[in-house]
Every structure is written in C-alpha cells, then in structure tokens.
N, C-alpha and C positions, 0 to 999 in steps of 0.2 A: 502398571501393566503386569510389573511379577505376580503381583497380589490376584489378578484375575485369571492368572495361568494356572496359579496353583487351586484357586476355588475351583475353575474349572476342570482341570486332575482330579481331583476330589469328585466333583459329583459324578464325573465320570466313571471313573472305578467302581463308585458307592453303587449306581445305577447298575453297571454290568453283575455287580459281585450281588445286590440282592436278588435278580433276576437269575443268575443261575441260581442260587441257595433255593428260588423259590423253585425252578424249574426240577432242580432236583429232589425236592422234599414231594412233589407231584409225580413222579415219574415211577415214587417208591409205591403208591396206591394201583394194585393190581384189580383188575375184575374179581379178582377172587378173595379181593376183601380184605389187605395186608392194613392191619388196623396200626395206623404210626402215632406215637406219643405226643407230637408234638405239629401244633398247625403249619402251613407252608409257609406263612409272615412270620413266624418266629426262626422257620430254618434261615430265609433269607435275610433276616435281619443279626441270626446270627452271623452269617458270613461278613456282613456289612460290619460287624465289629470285628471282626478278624481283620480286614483289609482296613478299615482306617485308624485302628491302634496302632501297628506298627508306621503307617504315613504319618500320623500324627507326630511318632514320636522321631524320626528322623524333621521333621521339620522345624520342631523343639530342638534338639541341639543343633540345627545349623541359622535357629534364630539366637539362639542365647552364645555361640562360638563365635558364626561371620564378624561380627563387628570386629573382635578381637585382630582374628584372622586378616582381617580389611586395614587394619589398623597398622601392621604390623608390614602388611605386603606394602600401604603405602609410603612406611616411613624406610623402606629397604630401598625405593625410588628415588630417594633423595642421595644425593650424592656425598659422600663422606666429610669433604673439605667445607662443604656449605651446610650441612648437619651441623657442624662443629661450631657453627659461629651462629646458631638461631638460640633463642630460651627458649620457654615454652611458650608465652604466647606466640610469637614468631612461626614456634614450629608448628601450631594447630594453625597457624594462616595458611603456611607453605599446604601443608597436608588439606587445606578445602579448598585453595585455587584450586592442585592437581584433582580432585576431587568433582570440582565444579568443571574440569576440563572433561574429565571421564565421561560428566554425563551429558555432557553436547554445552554446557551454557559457557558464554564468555567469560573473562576476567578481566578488571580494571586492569590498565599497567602494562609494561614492556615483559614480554612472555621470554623467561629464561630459558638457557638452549635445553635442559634436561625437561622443563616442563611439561611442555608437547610431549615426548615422548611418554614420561611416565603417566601422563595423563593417557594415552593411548595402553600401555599394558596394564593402567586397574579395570581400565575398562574391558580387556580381555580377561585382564582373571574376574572382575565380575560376572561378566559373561557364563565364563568355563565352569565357577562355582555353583550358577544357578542351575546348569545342566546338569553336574552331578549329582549335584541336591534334589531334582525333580527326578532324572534316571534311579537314584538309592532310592526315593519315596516309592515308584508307582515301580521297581522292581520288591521292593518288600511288600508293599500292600498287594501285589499280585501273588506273591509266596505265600500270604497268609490266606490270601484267596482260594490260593487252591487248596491248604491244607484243609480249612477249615470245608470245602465242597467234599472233601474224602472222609471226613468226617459223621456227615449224613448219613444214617442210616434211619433205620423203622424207631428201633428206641433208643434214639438220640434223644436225649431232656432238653432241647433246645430253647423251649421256654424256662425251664427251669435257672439255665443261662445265661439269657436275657434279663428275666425279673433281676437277677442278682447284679448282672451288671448297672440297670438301670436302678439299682437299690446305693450301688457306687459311687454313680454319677449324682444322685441327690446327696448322699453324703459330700463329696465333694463341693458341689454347691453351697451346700450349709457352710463347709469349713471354710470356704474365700469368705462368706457373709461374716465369720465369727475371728480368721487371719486380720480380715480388713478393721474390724474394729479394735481386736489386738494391735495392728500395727501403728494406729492415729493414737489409741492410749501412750504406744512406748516412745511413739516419736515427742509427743506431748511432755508425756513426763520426762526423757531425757534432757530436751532441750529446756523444757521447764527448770530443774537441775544443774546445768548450768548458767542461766539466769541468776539463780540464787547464788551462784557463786560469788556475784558480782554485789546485789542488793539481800539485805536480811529477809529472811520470809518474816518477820513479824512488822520488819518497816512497810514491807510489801502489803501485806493483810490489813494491820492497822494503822497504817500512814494515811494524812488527811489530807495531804496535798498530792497533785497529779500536776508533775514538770519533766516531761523527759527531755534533755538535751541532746541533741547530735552533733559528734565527733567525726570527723573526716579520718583523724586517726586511730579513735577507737581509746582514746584516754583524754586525761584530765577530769573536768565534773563532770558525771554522768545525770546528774539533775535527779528530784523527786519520785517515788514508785509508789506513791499511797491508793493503793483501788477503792477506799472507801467511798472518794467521789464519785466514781465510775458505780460500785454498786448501789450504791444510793439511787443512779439515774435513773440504772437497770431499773429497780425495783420499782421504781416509781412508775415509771412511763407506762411496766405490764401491769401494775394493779389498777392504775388508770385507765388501759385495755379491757383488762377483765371485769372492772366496775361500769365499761360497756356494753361490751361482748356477753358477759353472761345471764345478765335479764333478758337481753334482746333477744339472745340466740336462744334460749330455753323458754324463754314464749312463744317464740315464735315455732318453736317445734311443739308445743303442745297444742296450737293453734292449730298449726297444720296436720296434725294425728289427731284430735281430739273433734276439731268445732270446723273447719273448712271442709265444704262440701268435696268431692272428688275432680270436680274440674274445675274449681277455685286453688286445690292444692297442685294440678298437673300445669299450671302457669304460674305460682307465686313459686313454690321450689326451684325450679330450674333457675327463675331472675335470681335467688338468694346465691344459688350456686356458683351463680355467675361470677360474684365478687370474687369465690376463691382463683376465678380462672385471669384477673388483672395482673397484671405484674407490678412487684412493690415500687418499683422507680416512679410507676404513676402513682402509686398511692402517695408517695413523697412529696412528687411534682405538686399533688392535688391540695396535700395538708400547706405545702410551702408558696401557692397563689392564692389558696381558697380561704382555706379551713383558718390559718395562722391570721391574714389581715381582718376576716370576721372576727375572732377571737378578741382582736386586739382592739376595732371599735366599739364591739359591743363593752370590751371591758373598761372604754373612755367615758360611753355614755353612760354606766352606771356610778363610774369612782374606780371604777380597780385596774394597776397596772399590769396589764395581761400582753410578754410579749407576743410577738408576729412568732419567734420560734423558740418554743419553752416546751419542756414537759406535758404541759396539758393541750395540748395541738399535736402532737406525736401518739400521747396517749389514747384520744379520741380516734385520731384515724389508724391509728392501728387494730382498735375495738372493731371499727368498722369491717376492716380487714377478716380479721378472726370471725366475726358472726357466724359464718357458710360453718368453719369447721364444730362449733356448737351445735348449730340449728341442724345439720346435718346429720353427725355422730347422734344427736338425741335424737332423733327422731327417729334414725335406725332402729335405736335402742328399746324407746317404747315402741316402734311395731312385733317388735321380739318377746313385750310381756307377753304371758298365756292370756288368750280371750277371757278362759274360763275366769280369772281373777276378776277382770271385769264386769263378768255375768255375775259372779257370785256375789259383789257388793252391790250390784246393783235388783238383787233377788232380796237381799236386806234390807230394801231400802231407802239405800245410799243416793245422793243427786247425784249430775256427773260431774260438779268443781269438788265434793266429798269424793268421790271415785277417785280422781287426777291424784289428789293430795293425799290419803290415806291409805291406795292400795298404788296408783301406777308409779309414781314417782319412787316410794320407798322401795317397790323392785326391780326398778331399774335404776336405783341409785350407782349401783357400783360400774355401771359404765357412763352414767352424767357425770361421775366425778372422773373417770381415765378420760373421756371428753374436754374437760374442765382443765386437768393436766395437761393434756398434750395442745389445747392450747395456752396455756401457760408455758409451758417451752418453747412455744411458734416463737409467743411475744417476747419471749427472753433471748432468743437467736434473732430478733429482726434486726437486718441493718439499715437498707435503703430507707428508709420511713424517718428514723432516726439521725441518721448523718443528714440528708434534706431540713426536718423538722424540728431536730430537737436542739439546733444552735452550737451545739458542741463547745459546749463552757465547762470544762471537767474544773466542777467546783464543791465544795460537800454544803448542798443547803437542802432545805425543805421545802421550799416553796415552790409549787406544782406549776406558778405562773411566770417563771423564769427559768431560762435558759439550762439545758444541763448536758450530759455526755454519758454516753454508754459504756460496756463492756466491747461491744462489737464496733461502735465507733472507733474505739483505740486502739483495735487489729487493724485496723483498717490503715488508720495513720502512722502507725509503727511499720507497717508491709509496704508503704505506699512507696517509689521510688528506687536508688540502688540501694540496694540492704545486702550486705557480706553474712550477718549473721553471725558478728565477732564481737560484737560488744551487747549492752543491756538493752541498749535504744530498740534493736530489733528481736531480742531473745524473749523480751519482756511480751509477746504477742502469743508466745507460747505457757508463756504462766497464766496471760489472762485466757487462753483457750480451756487450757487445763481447768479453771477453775471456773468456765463454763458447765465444763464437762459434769465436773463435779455437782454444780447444780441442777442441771438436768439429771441426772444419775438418781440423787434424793426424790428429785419431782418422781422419775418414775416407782420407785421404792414405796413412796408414800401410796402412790396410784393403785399397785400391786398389793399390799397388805388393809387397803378400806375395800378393794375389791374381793379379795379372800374374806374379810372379815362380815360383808354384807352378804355373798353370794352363798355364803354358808347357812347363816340366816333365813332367806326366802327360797334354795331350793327345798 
C-alpha cells in the first residue's frame, strides 16, 4: 500500500509539474513572434526533472535510514529488565512478534503485557515516518517545481538540459550493468580466497578425486577438492552439445537463407525458435524418460553399455537445446552479408553451394564463430539437463557412455540445504564459480580476437 502511495505522488507531481513547464514554455510565444530556444516538451520535461530529483532523492535516504531507524525505535520498546535476559536470536524473535503485532497479524503464544503496547507505538511511529517522508518528498519536489518554472524564459537551453541529463541517466545505466559484474567478480573471488584458505589451489585444480564431506561443526576431515572430474564432465557433455548443435544449427540456417523458399522459411523458423523458448527442466525431464532409456536399448542391441544417464544423453539433448541459438544467430548473420558479394560470384560464375562456401560463409565467419561461442557457454553454464541427465557420478573417466558430473552440478549440491558459509564444504561453490567465470571469460576473449581478426579481412 506505501509503495502505491508513493508511485502515486510521483506521477502526480511529474504530471502537474510537466504541464506547467509546458504551459509555460507556450505562453512565452507572442503573436509577434518571440522565437524561444527551446520546444515546449523539453521546457516541461525540464521541470519534470527538477521535481523528481529532489523526491527521488528524499526517498533514497529514508529507504537506506528507516530500517535502522525502525530497528532501533523497536528495540527502545522492549523493556530494559527483559532486554537483559534475551541473546540475539531471542532478541530478533522478540523485535518481529512486536513487529508482526504492528502490522495487524497475530502471534503464536501468550502475549506479554509490554507487547501490545509496543506493538501499538511502532506502528504509530510507522505511520508518522511515512507522513513525514511523503510531506519532505512532494514539499521538495514542489520547490524544485517551482524553481525550475521561474527558470523559463525565451532562451532558456532547456534541451540542452535535458540531452545532458539524459546523457547521465544512460551513463548511469551503463555503470550498474558494469557495478553488477564488478560486484559477482569480487564476491567470487573473495570467497573464492577463503576457500583456499582451507584446501591447496593446486589440490583444487589438479586433484582427481571429488569427496567433499560435511561437518555439522565445520572441522575435522573436510574430504577431497579435485575439479578435474567435474571438468572433465564439463567438457565433455558441451563438446558433445556442440558435435550436435553445430552441424544442425549451421545447416540449418544456410538452408533457410540460402534454398527454403520464403514461406517454407516463415513456418520452419519460428518451430526452430521455439526450442529456445522450453524450459531446461523439460529438456531434463525429456532426456531423463526418453532420450537416456533409448540410448540404453539401443546400446543393448547393438553390444554397448550405454547408461540410461551418462554424458552422452545429456550431451545430445542439450545439442538439441542449443540448436535455435546457432540456427538463429547464423542466420542473422548471413542475411547481413552484402548481396553484392553474392551477385558478384555469382557474375563469375560461381554455383550457389560454390557461392555458400567460398564467399558467404568466409564473411560472416566472425559472427558464426561468436555464435558458436556463446553457445559454447550456454552449454557450459547448463544445469537442469545435467543434474536430471547426466547421473552425477563426479568421477575422472572418459567414456562418453557413463555416468558423470558437472561444474554446475556441484554448486548446486554444495548450496543445497543449511550452508553457514564457514567451512569448505560450501565456500568451495564459489571456487567452482569463479573458475566458471574464468572459462567463459577465455571463451569470449577468443570470440572477440577471430572476430577482429576476420572482420578486418572482408571489410
């Protein structure tokens, strides 16, 4: 309910305060022709950022303060002689009954005589803080309001203004986009960092066994850290992927840009695309009824022991998966060659499987390979498909026809449950993150220098 008061405040100011800006950027325009700098949507959009900078920023400190504030009024409720005898879990009980009293809901239990009460005054100073905070917001965005409406004149640069501010706001934007991956890097490697505290980064890197044991207390043996099983699995499962994915999906987009008529292609695309839009727990579900017990008879009736959930049942249906984003990305790709290259081998000529192979493919090579990568990453961040399919046997073998375990398999089982975040058993989810990270990082490195190095080539 606060939340829709204050949206409401808001559009409401926003509303009055561009309407006059606009009102008054028209009122400067005389018969006689007073030529003004700047259009009426930019005066009133300046005003609109007069009036909700200031609201904004009153709302930002009584979101990042109240808690405190909240916190602080309701631990003043509690009564000194029973203060004294809670710890802290106790005391975060005590403070979210009165809490839950504040906000109308019951609580289990015999209600102490201070309870009610101070259940009753958070909820008044709730109250009273949210007043103030809406009276400070919509009196400061009314000040800026009006400053900014005295402000108008004939050449006022109010676009000028505007562009800059909105030149802010995208910077802005950019930095959360570039903060947020700053911040999963540091969180990463920190915890990554202490991890290693506990196990060697080289037993870690190149240990061939995977045993992590769990501790209730957080010592004695902490069990094996070796990821080479786990990246074995990795590996395997996406090259297995990609030794699907990438014939299919690259014929199948030259098929469809190249040899399918125009309403042969406006009904096979869409179906192709569709695969990207399932969600992977069915692709799991699908390889872990379907795909896995096929797998398994057909490899009875020929000789070979093929389990129901191995590597190569994981790997195929996650191929499958991948397809849309090959067949896709390529196919963009080649509708982006110039025609004229086309025309001109084929003024040579050139057939048109000679054309495909000699002129279209070599110039759009350098986005079938950032294609090729980024699904190469899909396949190396898949979870569901893998935890379903791929049996999760974190063992170091080779063989494609048994059982194995991923990288993202083993965040999964390290997070799963209560985890403090005090010993290896759960730190170790941020090493194997990290050293996700890490390989995607290369993957796109590699993507970025064959694509500089080809685009320079055919432009």
């Amino acid at each position: 309910m606060n939340t829709l008061i204050v949206a409401g405040l808001l559009l409401v100011l926003l509303g009055i305060a561009y309407q006059l800006g606009w009102s008054r950027s028209r009122s400067l325009v005389t018969p006689q022709g007073v030529r003004v700098h700047s259009r009426a949507q930019y005066h009133g959009t300046l005003v609109v950022l007069w009036t909700l900078i200031p609201a904004l920023l009153i709302l930002g400190i009584w979101a990042f303060f109240s808690p405190g504030v909240l916190h602080w009024y309701t631990v003043s409720q509690i009564p000194a002689d029973v203060l004294t005898t809670l710890d802290q879990i106790g005391l975060n009980q005590q403070m979210q009954r009165i809490r839950d009293l504040a906000s109308g809901f019951g609580v289990a239990g015999e209600l102490q005589p201070f309870e009610q009460a101070a259940g009753e005054n958070v909820a008044r100073f709730q109250l009273l803080s949210f007043l103030i905070m809406i009276a400070a917001a919509a009196g400061l965005g009314v000040l800026g309001l009006l400053f900014a409406r005295r402000r108008i004149t004939a050449r006022l640069r109010a676009r000028n203004e505007v562009e800059r501010a909105v030149s802010w706001l995208l910077l802005a934007c950019s930095a959360v986009a570039i903060l947020t991956t700053v911040g999963i890097v540091a969180s990463l490697v920190t915890e990554a960092f202490r991890f290693f505290t506990y196990i060697n980064p080289i037993d870690f890197y190149f240990g061939t066994v995977w045993a992590p044991k769990f501790s209730s207390t957080g010592g004695g043996d902490a069990g094996q850290y070796g990821i080479l099983p786990l990246l074995t699995g990795t590996l395997m499962i996406s090259a297995i992927a990609m030794l699907v994915a990438v014939p299919v999906g690259l014929m199948a987009a030259i098929y469809l840009n190249q040899y399918a008529h125009r309403s042969v292609r406006k009904i096979v695309k869409p179906i192709i695309e569709i695969l990207a839009g399932i969600p992977t727990i069915v692709y799991g579900f699908f390889a872990l009824v379907t795909v896995g017990p096929f797998l398994r008879d057909f490899g009875a009736s020929i000789g070979l022991g093929i389990s129901a959930t191995s590597a190569l049942t994981a790997g195929i249906v996650m191929g499958v998966m991948i397809i849309p984003f090959i067949s896709s990305l390529s196919d963009d790709i080649l509708n982006q060659v110039p025609r004229t290259l086309r025309d001109g081998a084929y003024g040579l000529g050139a057939t048109q499987s000679e054309t495909i192979r000699n002129v279209l493919i070599p110039a759009a090579l350098p986005g079938i390979v950032g294609a090729f990568l980024l699904a190469v990453s899909r396949a190396i961040g898949e979870t569901m498909i893998v935890v379903l399919a791929a049996g999760n046997a974190p063992i170091l073998r080779g063989n494609p026809l048994e059982p194995v375990s991923t990288i993202t398999v083993s965040i999964v089982n390290q997070l799963t449950g209560d985890t403090d975040f005090t010993g290896p058993q759960s730190l170790v989810a941020f090493a194997l993150g990290l050293t996700l990270f890490i390989m995607t990082l290369c993957l796109n490195i590699v993507a970025l220098y064959i694509v500089r190095r080809f685009r320079e080539q055919y432009e």
